[in-house]
N, C-alpha and C positions, 0 to 999 in steps of 0.2 A: 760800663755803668748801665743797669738796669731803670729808665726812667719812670717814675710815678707820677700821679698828677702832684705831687705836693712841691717834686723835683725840678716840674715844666712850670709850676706858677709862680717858685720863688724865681726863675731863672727868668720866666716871662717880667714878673712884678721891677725886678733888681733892672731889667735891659730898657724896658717901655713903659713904666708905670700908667698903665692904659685907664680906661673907663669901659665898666661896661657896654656903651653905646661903643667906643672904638673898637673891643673883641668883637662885637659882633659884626661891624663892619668890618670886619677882617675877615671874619666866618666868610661872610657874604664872598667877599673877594678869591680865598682859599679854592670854593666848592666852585667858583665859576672858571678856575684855572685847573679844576680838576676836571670839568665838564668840558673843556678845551682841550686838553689830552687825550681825553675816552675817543673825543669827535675825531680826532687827526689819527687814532689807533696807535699811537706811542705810551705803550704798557709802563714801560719802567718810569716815563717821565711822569703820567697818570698815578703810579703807585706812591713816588716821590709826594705828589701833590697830594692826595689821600690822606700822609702822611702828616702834611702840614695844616689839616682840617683837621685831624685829629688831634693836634698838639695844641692848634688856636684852641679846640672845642676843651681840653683839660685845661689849659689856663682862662678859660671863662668860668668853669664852675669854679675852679680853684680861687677867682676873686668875686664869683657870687656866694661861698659858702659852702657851696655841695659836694659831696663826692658824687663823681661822674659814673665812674664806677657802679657804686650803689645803686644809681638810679636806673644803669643800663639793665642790671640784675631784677629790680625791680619791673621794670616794664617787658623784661621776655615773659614775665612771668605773665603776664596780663597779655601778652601777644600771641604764648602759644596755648592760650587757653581761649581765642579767636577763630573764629571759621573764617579765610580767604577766599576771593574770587579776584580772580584775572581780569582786567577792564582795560580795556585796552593794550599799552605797553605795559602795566603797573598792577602788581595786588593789591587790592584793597579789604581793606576787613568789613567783615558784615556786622552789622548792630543788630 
């Protein structure tokens, strides 16, 4: 099965019927076990958890309304049409 966000938020909606203050404390919790991976240098377990911020992140839009998608598409566009600098560890865009 090919998952979409409509597939992850009926199956999220159906399992946990959440609130959006609980996705996003999930968010919160997902990225922080992702950033636990990276630190320890376990790739696959890292990619696993990646994966599960992704899935939190499509069943958030998917009970706020939005395609997640869409807005991804949207905002490259607005990104690569940005000049970058390097600052320390991180790019940042210029205004």
């Amino acid at each position: 099965m090919n998952e979409t966000q409509n597939t992850i938020g009926n199956w999220a909606d159906k399992n946990f019927n959440t609130t959006i203050e609980m996705q996003c404390a999930k968010l919160r919790e997902e990225v922080t076990e992702f950033e636990a991976e990276i630190e320890a240098n376990n790739l696959d377990k890292a990619a696993e958890e990646l994966a599960d911020v992704v899935v939190v992140a499509f069943g958030l839009a998917f009970l706020m309304g939005f395609s997640l998608l869409k807005a991804v598409n949207q905002k490259m566009i607005i990104n690569r049409a940005r000049k970058w600098n390097k600052v320390g560890k991180v790019f940042r865009h210029v205004d």
